[in-house]
Structure formats: structure tokens, C-alpha cells
C-alpha positions as CSV (number, residue, x, y, z in Angstrom):
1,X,-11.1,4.7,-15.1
2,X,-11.9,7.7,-16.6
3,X,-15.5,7.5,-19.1
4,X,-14.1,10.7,-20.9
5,X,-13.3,9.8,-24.9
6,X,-9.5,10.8,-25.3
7,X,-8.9,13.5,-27.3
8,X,-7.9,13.5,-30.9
9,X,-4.6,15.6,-30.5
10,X,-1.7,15.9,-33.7
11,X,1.4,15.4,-33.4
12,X,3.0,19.0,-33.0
13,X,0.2,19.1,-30.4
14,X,1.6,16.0,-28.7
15,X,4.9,17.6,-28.7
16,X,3.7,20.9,-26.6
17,X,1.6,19.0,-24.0
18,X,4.6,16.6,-23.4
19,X,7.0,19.2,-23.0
20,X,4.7,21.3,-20.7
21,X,3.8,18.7,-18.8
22,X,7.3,17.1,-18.1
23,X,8.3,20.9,-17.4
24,X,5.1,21.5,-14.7
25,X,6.1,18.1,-13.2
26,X,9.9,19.2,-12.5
27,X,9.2,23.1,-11.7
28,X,5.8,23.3,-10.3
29,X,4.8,26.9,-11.7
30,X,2.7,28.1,-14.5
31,X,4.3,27.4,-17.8
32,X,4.2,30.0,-20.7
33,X,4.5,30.0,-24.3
34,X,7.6,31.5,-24.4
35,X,9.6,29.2,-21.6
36,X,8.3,26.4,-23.7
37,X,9.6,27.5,-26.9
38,X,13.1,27.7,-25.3
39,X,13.1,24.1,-24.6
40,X,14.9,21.3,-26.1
41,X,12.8,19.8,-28.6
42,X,10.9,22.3,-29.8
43,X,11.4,23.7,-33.4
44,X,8.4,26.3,-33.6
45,X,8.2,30.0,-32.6
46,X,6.6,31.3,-29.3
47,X,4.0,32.4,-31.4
48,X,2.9,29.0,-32.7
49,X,3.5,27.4,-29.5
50,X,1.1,30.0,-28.0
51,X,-1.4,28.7,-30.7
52,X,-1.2,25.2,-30.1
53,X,-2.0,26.0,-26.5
54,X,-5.2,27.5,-26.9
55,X,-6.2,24.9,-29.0
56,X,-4.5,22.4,-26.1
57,X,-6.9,24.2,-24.1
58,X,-10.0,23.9,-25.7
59,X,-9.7,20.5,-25.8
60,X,-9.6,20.5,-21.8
61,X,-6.5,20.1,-21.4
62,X,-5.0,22.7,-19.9
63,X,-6.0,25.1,-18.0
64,X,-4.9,29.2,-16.6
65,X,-4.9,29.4,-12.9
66,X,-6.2,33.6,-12.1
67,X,-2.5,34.5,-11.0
68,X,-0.6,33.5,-13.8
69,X,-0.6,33.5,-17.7
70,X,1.1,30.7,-17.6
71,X,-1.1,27.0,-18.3
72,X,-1.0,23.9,-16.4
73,X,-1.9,20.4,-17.1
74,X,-5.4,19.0,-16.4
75,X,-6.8,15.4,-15.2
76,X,-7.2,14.6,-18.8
77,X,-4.2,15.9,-19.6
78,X,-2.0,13.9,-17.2
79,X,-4.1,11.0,-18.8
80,X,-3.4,11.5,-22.3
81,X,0.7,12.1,-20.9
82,X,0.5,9.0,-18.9
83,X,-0.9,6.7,-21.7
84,X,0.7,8.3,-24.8
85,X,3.1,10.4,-24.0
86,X,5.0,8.9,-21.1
87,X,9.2,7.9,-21.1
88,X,9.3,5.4,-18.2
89,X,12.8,5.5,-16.1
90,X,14.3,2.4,-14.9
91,X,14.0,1.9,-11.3
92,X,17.9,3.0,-9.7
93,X,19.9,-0.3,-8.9
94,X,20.5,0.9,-5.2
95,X,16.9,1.0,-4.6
96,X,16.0,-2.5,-6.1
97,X,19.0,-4.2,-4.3
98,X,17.7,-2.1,-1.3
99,X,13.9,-3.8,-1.4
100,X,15.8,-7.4,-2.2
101,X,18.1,-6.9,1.2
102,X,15.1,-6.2,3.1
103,X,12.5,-8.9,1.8
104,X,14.6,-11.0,2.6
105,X,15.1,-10.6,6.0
106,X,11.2,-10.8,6.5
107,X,9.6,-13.9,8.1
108,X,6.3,-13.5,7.6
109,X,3.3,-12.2,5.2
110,X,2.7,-9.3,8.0
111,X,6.6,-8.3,8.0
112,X,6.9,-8.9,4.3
113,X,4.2,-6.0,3.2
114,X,5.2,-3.6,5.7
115,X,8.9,-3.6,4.6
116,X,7.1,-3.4,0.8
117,X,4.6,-0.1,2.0
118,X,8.2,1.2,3.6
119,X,10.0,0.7,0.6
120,X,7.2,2.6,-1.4
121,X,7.1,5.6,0.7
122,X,10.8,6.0,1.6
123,X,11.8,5.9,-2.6
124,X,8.7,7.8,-3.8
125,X,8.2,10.2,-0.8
126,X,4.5,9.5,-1.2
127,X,2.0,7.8,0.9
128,X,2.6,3.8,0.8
129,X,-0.3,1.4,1.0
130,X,-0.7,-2.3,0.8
131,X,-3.2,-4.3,1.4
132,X,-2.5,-7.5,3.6
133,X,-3.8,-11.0,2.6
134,X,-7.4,-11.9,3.5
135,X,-7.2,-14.2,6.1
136,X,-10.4,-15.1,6.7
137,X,-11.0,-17.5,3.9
138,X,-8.1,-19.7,5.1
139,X,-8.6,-22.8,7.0
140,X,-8.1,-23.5,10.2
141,X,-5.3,-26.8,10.5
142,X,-5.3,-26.5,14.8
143,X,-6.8,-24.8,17.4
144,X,-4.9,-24.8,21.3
145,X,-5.4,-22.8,24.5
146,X,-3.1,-22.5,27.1
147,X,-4.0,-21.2,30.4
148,X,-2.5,-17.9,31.6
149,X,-2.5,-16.5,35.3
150,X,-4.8,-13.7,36.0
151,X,-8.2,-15.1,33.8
152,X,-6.7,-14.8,30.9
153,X,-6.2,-17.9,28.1
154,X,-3.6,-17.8,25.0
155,X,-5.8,-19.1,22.2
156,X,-3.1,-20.4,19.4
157,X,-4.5,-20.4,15.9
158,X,-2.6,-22.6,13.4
159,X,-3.7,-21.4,9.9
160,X,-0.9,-23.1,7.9
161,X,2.7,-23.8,8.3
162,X,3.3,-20.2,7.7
163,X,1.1,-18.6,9.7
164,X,0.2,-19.0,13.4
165,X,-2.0,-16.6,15.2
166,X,-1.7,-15.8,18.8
167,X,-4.4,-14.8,20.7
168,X,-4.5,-13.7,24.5
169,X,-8.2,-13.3,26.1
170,X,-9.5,-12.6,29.1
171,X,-12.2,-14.9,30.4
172,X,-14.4,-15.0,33.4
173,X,-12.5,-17.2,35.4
174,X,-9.1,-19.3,35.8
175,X,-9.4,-23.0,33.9
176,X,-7.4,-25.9,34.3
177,X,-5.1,-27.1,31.6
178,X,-7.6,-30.3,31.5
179,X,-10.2,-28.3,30.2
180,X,-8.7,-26.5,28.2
181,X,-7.1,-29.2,26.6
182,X,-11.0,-30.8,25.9
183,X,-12.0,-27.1,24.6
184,X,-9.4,-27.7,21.8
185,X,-10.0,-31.3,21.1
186,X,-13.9,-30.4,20.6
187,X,-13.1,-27.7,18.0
188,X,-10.1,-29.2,16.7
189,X,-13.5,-32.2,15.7
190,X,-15.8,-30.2,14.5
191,X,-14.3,-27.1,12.8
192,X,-10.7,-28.6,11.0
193,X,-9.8,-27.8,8.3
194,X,-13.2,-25.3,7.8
195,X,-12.3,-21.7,6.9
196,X,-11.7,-19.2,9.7
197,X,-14.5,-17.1,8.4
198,X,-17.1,-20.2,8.8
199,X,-15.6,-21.3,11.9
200,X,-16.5,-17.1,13.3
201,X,-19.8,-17.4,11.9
202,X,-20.7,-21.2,13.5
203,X,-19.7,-20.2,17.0
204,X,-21.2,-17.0,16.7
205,X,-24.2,-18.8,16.0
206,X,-23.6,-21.4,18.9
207,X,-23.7,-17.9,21.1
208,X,-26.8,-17.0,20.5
209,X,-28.4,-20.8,21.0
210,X,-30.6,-21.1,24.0
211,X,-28.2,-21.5,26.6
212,X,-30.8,-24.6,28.3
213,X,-30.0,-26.6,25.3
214,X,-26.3,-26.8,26.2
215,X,-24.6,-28.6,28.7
216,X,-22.3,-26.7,31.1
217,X,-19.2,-27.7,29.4
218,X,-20.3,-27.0,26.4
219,X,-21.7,-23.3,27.0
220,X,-18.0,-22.6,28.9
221,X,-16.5,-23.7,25.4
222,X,-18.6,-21.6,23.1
223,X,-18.2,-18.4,25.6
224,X,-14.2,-19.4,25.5
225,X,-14.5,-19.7,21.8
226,X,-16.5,-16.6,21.1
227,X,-13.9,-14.3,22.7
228,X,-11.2,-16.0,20.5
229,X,-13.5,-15.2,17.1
230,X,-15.1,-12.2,18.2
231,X,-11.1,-10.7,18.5
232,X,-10.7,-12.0,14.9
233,X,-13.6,-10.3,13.7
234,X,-12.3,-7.0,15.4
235,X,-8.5,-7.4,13.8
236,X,-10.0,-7.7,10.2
237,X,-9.8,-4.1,10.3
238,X,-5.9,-4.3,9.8
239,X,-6.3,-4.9,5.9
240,X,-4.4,-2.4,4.8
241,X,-0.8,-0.9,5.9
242,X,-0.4,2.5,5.4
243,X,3.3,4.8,5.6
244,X,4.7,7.4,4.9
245,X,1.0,9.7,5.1
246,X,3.5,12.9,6.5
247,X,5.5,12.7,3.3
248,X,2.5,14.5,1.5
249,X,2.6,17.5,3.3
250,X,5.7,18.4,1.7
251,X,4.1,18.3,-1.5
252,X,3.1,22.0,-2.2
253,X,-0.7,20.9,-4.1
254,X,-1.5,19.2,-1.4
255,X,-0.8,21.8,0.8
256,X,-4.4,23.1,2.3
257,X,-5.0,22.3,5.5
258,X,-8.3,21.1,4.6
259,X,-7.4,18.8,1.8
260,X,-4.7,17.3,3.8
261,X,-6.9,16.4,6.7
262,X,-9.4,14.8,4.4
263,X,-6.7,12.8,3.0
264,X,-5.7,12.0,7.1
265,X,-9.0,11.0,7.7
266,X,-9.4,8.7,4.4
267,X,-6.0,7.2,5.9
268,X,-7.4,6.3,9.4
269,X,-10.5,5.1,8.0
270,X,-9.4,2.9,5.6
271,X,-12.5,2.2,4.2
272,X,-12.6,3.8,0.7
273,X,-8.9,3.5,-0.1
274,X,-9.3,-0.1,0.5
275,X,-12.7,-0.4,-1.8
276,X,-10.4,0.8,-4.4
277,X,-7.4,-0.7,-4.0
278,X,-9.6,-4.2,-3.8
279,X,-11.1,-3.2,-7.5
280,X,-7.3,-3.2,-8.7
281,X,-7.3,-6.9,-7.6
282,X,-7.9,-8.8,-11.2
283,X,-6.1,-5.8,-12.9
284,X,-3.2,-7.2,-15.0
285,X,-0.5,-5.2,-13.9
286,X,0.1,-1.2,-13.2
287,X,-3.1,0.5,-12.9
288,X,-3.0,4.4,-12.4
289,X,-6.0,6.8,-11.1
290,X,-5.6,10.4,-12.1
291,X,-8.0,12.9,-10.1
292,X,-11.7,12.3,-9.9
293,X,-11.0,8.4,-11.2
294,X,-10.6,7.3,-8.1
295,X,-14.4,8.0,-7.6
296,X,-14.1,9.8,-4.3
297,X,-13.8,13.1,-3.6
298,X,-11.0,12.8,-1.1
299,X,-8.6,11.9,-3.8
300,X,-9.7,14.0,-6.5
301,X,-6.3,16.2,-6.0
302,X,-4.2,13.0,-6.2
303,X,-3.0,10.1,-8.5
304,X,-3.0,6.3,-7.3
305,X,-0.7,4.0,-8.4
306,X,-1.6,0.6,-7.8
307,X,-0.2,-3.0,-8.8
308,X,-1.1,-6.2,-7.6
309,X,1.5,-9.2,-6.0
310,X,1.0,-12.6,-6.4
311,X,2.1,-16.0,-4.2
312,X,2.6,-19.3,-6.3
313,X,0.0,-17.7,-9.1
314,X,-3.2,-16.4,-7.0
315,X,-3.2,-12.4,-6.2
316,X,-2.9,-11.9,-2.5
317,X,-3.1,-8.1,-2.5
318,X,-2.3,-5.0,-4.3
319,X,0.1,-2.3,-3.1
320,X,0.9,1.3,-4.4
321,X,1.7,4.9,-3.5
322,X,-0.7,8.1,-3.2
323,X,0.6,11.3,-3.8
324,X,-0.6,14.5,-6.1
325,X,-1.5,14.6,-9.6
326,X,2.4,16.7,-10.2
327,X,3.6,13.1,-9.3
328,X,6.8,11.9,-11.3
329,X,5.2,9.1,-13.0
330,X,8.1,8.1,-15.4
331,X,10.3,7.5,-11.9
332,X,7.0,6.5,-9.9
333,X,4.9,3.6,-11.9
334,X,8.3,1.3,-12.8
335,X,9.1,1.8,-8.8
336,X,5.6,0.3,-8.1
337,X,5.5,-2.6,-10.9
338,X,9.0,-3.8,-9.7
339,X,8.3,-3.4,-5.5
340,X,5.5,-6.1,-6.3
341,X,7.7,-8.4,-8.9
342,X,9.9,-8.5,-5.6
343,X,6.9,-8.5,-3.4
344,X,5.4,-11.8,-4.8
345,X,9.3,-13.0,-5.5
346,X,9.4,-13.0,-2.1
347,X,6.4,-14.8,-1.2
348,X,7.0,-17.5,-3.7
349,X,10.8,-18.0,-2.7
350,X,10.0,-18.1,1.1
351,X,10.5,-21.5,3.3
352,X,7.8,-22.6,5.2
353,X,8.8,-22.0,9.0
């Protein structure tokens, strides 16, 4: 998070920035002294709140944009609001029994976190992400083939009782179920119960073996093999689900063309976004990313809010929403923490299939 010491701010001080920045949150214009010492709550004159802004403003934490002599919050600000300041809502009923309803009509890890990264974007009209749950440190319980017409194979992956992977891959010629069947019995020997990660690493190793040092059968078997891993290796990718990227355009600070593609591209490249999603892993709880905390430039117009989900005690993944630093936080951070209470409620109260 942020390396900046928080400021030392008194409590009429407090007061103004709170009221300013709830006010900049709902309007999204400039906000002067005198609008802020019309509202509710404040018990000074236009003149003093004037005052305390400047001194607000020294300490960095607001700021006057050329058009307007109005101030608006800064990073810092939104950091000292979020930590100090903050009045969290309860999440609305609907929504919640909304999220339950469609959890529990998922059957599967994959389903479960997309209907979560819907959920996010839909009640927060933000960007949901989530990331899926590495796979490739699971091991492998059975590996089968079936044969398919046309030179293609149906390689079926059993990971665990709740997940089985089906692969189809195209091979250089037609095999008989009899091989087949002796392809799986060899691996089903040597690589059960190893992790699928291992098992892509040993037969990518057994590739690249002198081909003279294998029999004929077993060089088909590693070729056959290596198609089956090499697809793995090329679905990893898919760690993250993404929705709802178009709701940001309706959000008028992220409106630049050029800041929006850059967010676009961040999206379809996964990359980054995942790197710091994955360093929310061992937080306990909400974690939130104002501006430039994020550590890439992409994001330095937007807040993350992040929260990792659990299955019988170990953290599987983190989800959360991205959308810009004007983001209703009070409504936004209690819809993340409870969309991953559900998330991992869900995980834990499934029945194996």
C-alpha cells in the first residue's frame, strides 16, 4: 500500500474532508467552501471552512482542477477517508439473496467464480475480476483416452471427484481403442497421484529424449501425451475471469479514450492485474488500492478492491471490482467482503459430483 506517512489532520479538519469527499463521491463536480458549509453537519462559517481547506490542501489532500474553484479529493485523501473516515453500508438484502440463488445453482469451481465476477460487476457497475483456482498443483487421480473419428483422441483428466477435465487433440493418425487403453495404463503407473504441474514437466522432458532410446510404443505415448500437457500449459492462461470491463466507460473519470484503452489492454492481458490480485492472496480480509498503489501506471486513475475466498480453510483465489477513485466505497467494499463469505460458503457447502 501506500509508503506515504498519513497525515496528522484535527478533528474539524476531519469533518471538512469527510463531507467534501462524500459530496465529490455523489455529485462528481468541484466542491466549494460555500456548498460545504450548507451541508448537514457542519456548524462553521464559509469562511472557516474556506480556511480549513487550504490547510486540507497543503497537507496534499486536495487539490483545484484549472476550471473550477471548487477542490477535489486526492489519492491520499481517499486513503485517509477510506481508513478513518469511512461509514460502511450494509450490503441490500435483494442483492445478497440474489448471489445465494445463483451460487447455488453452480456445479463447478469454473461456474461458481463466474456467477461471483457477474455478481460483482452487475451490483457495483464496475469491472469484476476473480481469479480461478490454480490447478496445476493438484494431482492427477486418472488419466483415459478415448478414440475419436477424424485423428482426434478425447484425453479425460480426473483431478478429483470435483473436477474432470476434458481434453480433445488431434494426433497424427487414427488409434485403436487397445492402444489407447495401454497409453493410459502406462501413465495412470507412473504419474498417479503426482501433481499435474510435475506430470507437464516429466513428459515434457520425455519429448525431448533421444527418440533412439525409446521403443515405438513408447515414443507414440509421449507424442500422445505431450499434446494433452502441452494444451494444459496453453489453458493456464485462463486464471482470471474478467466482466463487466464496458461498465467503466460510463464512469465520467475514466472517460479518455486513452485511459480507457490502457485499462482494455491491462484486461486482455491479464498479466499485471493478476500479479496483484495474487499479492492480495495472504491478506486477511478487504484490501483496497487507491491510485498509484496498485504500482502500475494503468490503474493509477482507479481503486481496487480486493478480498480473498476460501474452500474448507486454504485461500483458493481472490476476487474484487475495478472502477475509479470517485468509487462509492461505503456501498462498494461490504459488497466485495460478503460476495466472497458467499463465494467460499459455497465452495465449502458443495457435494462432491
Amino acid at each position: 500500500m501506500s509508503d506515504n506517512a498519513k497525515p496528522d489532520i484535527k478533528d474539524r479538519e476531519q469533518q471538512v474532508l469527510k463531507l467534501l469527499v462524500d459530496h465529490y463521491i455523489d455529485q462528481g463536480i468541484p466542491v466549494g467552501s460555500r456548498t460545504l458549509s450548507k451541508l448537514p453537519g457542519i456548524d462553521i462559517s464559509a469562511a472557516s471552512v474556506r480556511n480549513v481547506m487550504g490547510d486540507l490542501e497543503e497537507m496534499g489532500l486536495l487539490k483545484s482542477p484549472h476550471t473550477s474553484a471548487g477542490r477535489v479529493p486526492t489519492s491520499k485523501a481517499y486513503r485517509v477517508f477510506v481508513d478513518s473516515l469511512l461509514d460502511v453500508q450494509e450490503p441490500d438484502s435483494l442483492s445478497v439473496k440474489h448471489l445465494q440463488t445463483a451460487l447455488a445453482l453452480g456445479t463447478s469451481h469454473q461456474s461458481l467464480v463466474t456467477v461471483a465476477t457477474h455478481h460483482l460487476s452487475g451490483f457495483t457497475r464496475m469491472a469484476g475480476i476473480v481469479t480461478v483456482p490454480r490447478r496445476d498443483g493438484n494431482a492427477i487421480q486418472r488419466i483415459e483416452f478415448v478414440p475419436l473419428s477424424e485423428r482426434r483422441v478425447l484425453a479425460i483428466l480426473i483431478i478429483s471427484n470435483e473436477e474432470v477435465q476434458n481434453r480433445i487433440i488431434e494426433v497424427e493418425r487414427d488409434y485403436q481403442k487397445e492402444e489407447l487403453d495401454g497409453f493410459s495404463r502406462f501413465l495412470n503407473d507412473h504419474y498417479l497421484g503426482r501433481p499435474l504441474n510435475e506430470v507437464r514437466d516429466r513428459v515434457h522432458s520425455d519429448l525431448h529424449q533421444t527418440r533412439k532410446d525409446m521403443s515405438d510404443l513408447m515414443e507414440l505415448m509421449v507424442d500422445v501425451a505431450g499434446k494433452v500437457f502441452t494444451q494444459d500449459e496453453e489453458d493456464d492462461g485462463e486464471d482470471m475471469v474478467v466482466s463487466g470491463e464496458t461498465n467503466l466507460m460510463t464512469h465520467a473519470d475514466l472517460g479518455d479514450v486513452q485511459k480507457l484503452h490502457g485499462l482494455f489492454e491491462a484486461f486482455q492481458q491479464k498479466r499485471d492485474i493478476y500479479a496483484l490480485l495474487e499479492r492480495c492472496v495472504s491478506a486477511d480480509g478487504v484490501q483496497i488500492f487507491i491510485g498509484q498503489e496498485s504500482g502500475y501506471d494503468v490503474l493509477d486513475e482507479c481503486s481496487l478492491v480486493t478480498a480473498p475466498y476460501v474452500k474448507d480453510g486454504t485461500v483458493l483465489g481472490v476476487l474484487g471490482v475495478i472502477g475509479p477513485k470517485r468509487m462509492e466505497y461505503a456501498r462498494v467494499i461490504p459488497i466485495v467482503d460478503v460476495t466472497s463469505k458467499l463465494l467460499s460458503a459455497a465452495l465449502d457447502g458443495r457435494k462432491p459430483s
